[in-house]
C-alpha positions as CSV (number, residue, x, y, z in Angstrom):
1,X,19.9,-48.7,-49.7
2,X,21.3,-46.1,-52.2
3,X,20.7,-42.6,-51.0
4,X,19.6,-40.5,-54.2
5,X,19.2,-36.7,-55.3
6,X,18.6,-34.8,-58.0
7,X,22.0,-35.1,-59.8
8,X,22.4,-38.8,-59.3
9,X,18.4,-39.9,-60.1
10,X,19.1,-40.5,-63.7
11,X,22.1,-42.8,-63.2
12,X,20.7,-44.6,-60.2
13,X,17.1,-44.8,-61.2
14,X,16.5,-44.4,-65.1
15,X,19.5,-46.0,-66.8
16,X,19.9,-49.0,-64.1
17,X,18.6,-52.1,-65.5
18,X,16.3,-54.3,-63.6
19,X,13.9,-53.4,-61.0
20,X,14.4,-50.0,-58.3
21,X,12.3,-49.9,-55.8
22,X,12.8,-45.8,-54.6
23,X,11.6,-44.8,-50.9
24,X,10.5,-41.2,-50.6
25,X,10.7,-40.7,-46.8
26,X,11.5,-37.5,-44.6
27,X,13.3,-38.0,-41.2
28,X,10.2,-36.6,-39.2
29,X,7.7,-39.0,-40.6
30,X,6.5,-41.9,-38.7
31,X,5.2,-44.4,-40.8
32,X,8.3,-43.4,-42.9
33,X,10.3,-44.7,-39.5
34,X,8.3,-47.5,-39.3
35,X,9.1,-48.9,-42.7
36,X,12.8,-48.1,-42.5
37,X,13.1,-51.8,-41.0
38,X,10.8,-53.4,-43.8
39,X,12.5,-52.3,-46.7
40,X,16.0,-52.8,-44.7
41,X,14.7,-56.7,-43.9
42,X,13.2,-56.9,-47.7
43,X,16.5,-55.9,-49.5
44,X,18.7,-58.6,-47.6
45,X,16.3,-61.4,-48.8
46,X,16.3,-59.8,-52.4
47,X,19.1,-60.1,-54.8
48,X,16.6,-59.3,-58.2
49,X,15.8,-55.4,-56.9
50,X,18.2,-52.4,-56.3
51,X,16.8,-50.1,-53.4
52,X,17.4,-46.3,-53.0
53,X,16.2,-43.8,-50.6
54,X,15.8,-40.1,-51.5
55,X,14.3,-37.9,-48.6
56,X,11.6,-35.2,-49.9
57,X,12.6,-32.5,-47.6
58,X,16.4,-32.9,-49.2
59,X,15.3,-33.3,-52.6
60,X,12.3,-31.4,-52.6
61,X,11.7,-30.7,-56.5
62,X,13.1,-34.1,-57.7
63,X,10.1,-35.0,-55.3
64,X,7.5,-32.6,-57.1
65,X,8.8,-34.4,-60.6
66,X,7.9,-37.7,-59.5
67,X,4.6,-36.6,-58.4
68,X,5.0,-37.4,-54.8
69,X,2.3,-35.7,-52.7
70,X,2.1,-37.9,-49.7
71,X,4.8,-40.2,-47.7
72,X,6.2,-42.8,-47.1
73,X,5.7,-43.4,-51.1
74,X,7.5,-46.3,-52.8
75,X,8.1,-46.1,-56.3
76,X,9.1,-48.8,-58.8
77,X,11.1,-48.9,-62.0
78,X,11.9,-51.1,-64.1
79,X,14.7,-50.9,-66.5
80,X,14.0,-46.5,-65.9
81,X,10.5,-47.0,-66.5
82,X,8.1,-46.6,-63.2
83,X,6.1,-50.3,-63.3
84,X,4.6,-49.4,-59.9
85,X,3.4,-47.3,-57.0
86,X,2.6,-47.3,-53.2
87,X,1.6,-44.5,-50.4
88,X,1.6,-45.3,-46.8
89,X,3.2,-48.1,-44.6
90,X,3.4,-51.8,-46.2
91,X,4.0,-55.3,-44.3
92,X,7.2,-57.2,-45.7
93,X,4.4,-59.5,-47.3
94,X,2.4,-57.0,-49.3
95,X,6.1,-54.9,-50.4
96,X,7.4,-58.8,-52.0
97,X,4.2,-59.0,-53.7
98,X,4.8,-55.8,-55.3
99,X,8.2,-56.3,-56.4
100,X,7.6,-59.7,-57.7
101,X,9.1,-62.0,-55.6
């Protein structure tokens, strides 16, 4: 999983081609903790997405530009474009379905 900030979010996110699925997560939230392992399982059986992480707490107006108000919230982009957006925790089954696989 690609950490991300501010000064790297245009490179990593917006001018990568293919699908990003972004994690917004803070270290002191629990269903943030709990779907640390999800997204770690999901991204070894995935070849077709690129996953980043960028903690809120870190990155706090990068956070406020995306219009993140609640955590864990998963973003995703395709080809810099967001296609897609979650809140809360999500099984392995319902986070392939939203990336496509």
């Amino acid at each position: 999983m690609i950490p991300v900030t501010k000064d790297t979010f245009e490179k990593e996110i917006l001018k990568r081609k293919g699908k990003v699925l972004v994690d917004f997560n803070a270290s002191w939230c629990g269903p943030c903790r709990m779907l640390q392992p999800v997204l770690e399982e999901l991204e070894k059986e995935n070849k077709n997405c690129t996953f980043a992480s960028i903690n809120v707490d870190d990155n706090e107006e990068l956070s406020q530009e995306c219009g993140v108000m609640s955590i864990p919230c998963l973003v995703l982009f395709e080809d810099g474009k967001e296609i897609d957006r979650s809140v809360g925790f999500k099984s392995l089954e319902e986070l392939k379905e939203m990336i496509g696989e």
